[in-house]
C-alpha positions in Angstrom: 1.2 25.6 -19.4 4.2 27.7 -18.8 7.3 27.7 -16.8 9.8 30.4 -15.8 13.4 29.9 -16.6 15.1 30.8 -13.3 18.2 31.9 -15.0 17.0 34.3 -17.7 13.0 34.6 -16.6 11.5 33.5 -19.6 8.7 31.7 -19.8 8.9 28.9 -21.8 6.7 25.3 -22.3 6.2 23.2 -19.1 7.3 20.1 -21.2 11.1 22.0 -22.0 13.9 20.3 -20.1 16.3 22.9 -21.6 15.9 26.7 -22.0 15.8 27.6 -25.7 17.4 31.4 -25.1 20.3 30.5 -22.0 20.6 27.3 -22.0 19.5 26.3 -18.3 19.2 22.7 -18.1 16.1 22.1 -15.6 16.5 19.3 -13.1 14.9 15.6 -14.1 11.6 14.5 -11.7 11.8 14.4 -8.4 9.6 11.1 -8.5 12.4 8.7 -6.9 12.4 11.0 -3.9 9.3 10.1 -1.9 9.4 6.7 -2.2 13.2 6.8 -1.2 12.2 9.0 1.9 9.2 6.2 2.8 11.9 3.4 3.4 14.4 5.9 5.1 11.1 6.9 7.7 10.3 3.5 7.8 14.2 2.3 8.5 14.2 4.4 11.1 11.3 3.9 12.8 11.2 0.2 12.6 13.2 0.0 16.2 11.0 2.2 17.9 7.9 0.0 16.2 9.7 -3.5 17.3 9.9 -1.7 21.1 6.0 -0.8 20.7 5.0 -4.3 19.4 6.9 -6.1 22.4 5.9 -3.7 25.0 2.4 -4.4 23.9 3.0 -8.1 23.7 4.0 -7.7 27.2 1.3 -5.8 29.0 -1.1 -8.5 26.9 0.6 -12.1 28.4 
């Protein structure tokens, strides 16, 4: 597969981490980003999910 270099707009190999004619460096993986956002979501809801559990806990008693 290809990939377009957005500096110079040549296409080069998917696999290139550098751009053989400008020299673009492309970005590394993005793979440490969705886990990372999971435990920020989760961080974040976890005091409205607490609330939930002990209103629930409530209404059961």
């Amino acid at each position: 597969m290809k990939k377009e270099c957005p500096s110079c707009a040549m296409e080069i190999d998917q696999t290139d981490e550098v751009c053989p004619i400008c020299g673009y460096e492309f970005p590394q993986s993005r793979r440490l980003i969705k886990p990372v956002t999971w435990v920020l979501v989760l961080l974040l809801l976890l005091p409205f999910i607490r609330l939930v559990l002990r209103l629930l806990i409530r209404l059961i008693e």
